[in-house]
VOGU-3710 file (C-alpha; in Angstrom, 3 decimals, decimal comma):
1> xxxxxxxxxx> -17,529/-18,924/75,256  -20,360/-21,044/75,910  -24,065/-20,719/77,363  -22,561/-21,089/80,820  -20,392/-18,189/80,643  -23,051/-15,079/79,387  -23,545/-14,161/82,861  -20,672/-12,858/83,565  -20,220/-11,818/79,798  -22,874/-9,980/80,603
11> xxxxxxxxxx> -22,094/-8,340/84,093  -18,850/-6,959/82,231  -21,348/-5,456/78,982  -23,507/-3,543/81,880  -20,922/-2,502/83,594  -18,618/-0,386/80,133  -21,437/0,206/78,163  -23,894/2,748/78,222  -25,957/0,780/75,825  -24,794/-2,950/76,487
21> xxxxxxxxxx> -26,034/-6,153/74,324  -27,954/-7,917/76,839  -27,525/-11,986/77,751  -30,228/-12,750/75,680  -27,901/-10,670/72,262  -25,261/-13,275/73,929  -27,200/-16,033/73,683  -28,797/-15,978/70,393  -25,348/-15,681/68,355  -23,595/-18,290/70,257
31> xxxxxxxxxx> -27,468/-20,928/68,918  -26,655/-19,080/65,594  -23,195/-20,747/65,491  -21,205/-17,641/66,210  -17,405/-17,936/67,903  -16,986/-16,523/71,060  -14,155/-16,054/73,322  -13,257/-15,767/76,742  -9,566/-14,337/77,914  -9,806/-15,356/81,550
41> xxxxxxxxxx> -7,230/-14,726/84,590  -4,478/-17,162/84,820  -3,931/-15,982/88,594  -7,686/-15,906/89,163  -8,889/-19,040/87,711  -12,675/-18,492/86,325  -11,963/-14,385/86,294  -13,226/-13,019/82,869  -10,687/-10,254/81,846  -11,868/-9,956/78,097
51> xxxxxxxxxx> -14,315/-11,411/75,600  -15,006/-11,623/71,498  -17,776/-12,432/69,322  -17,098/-12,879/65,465  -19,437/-14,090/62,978  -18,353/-16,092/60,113  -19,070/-14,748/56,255  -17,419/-17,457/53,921  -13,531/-16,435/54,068  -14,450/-12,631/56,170
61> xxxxxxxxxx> -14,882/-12,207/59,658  -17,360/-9,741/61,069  -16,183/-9,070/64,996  -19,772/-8,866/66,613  -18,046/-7,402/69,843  -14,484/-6,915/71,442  -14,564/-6,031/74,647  -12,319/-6,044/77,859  -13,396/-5,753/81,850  -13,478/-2,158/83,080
71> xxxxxxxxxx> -10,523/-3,401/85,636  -8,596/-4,689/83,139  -8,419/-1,801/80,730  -5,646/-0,021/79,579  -3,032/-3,167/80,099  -2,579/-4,443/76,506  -5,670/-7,030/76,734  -7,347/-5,634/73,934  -4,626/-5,903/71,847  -3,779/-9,377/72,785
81> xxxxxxxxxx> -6,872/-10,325/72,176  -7,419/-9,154/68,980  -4,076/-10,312/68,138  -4,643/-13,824/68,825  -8,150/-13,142/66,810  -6,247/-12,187/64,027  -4,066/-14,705/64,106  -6,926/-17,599/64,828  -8,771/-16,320/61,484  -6,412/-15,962/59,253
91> xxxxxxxxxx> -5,687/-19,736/60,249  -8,493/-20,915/59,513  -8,806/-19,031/56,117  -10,133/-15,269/56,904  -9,024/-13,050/54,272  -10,706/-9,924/56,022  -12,006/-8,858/59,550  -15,091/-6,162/59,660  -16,291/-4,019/62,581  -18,193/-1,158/63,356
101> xxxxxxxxxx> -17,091/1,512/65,682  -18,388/3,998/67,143  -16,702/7,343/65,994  -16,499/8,295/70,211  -14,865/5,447/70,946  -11,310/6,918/70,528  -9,475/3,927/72,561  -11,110/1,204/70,616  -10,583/3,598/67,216  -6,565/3,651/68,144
111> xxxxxxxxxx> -6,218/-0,018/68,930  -8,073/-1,161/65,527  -5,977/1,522/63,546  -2,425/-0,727/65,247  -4,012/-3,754/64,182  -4,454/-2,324/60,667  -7,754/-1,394/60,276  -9,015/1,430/57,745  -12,706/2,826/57,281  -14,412/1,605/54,333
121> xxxxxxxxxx> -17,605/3,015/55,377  -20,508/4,761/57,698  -23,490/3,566/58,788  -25,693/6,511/59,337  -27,390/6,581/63,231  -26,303/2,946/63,867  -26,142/3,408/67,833  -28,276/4,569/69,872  -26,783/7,838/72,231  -27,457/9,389/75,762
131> xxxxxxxxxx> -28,789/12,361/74,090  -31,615/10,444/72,504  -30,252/11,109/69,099  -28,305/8,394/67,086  -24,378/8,081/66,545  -23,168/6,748/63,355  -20,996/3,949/63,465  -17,541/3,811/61,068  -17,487/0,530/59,764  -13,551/-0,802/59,336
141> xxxxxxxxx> -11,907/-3,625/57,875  -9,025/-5,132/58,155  -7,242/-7,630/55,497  -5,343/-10,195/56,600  -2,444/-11,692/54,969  1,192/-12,255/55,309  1,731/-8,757/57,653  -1,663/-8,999/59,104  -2,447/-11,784/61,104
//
């Protein structure tokens, strides 16, 4: 992912999230040195299907943001992609991957519980809700290692 690519980063974010990081959230952890990703359409050159966004802690990874275009949902993208993430960090000397969730988010809670990822934690009203009030977030991690990358 570079600067070139948060509009249409972006464009995906408004379009699955109720409350989506904007271009500018993009932006300033990509100048901070953060790694981002693109999974883009081999049949549709230049089509974004699914992006990431990890942030680098010494040997743990903290995934910023996984997500996948509202067309493409539901075909094994998500899993792909955080399977090559895995893989990709644990390459380059990850022990762990960390992640908050939102405790709503059933489809994202099943794919990180495949990929190996238990609840360590809760951050008390971390996202902000529809009803005005604030959702907690589950914070997970994953170790990686021989079985998990």
């Amino acid at each position: 992912m570079s600067l070139l690519d948060l509009h249409r980063v972006a464009a995906i974010e408004r379009r699955i999230y109720d409350f989506p990081w904007s271009e500018g959230n993009f932006r300033d952890s990509l100048k901070a040195g953060h790694e981002g990703w693109l999974l883009e359409s081999i049949e549709m050159p230049g089509k974004l299907r699914a992006y990431a966004l990890l942030m680098w802690i010494v040997d743990e990874i903290h995934l910023l943001n996984i997500s996948v275009s509202a067309d493409e949902q539901g075909r094994g993208l998500g899993r792909a992609l955080m399977d090559w993430i895995m893989q990709h960090c644990f390459e380059e000397g990850a022990q762990s991957i960390l992640l908050e969730v939102r405790p709503s988010n059933h489809a994202a809670r099943r794919l990180y519980a495949a990929c190996g990822f238990e609840q360590i934690g809760t951050r008390r009203g971390y996202y902000p809700s529809r009803s005005g009030a604030r959702e907690d977030a589950w914070v997970l991690r994953c170790r990686l290692g021989a079985e998990h990358p």
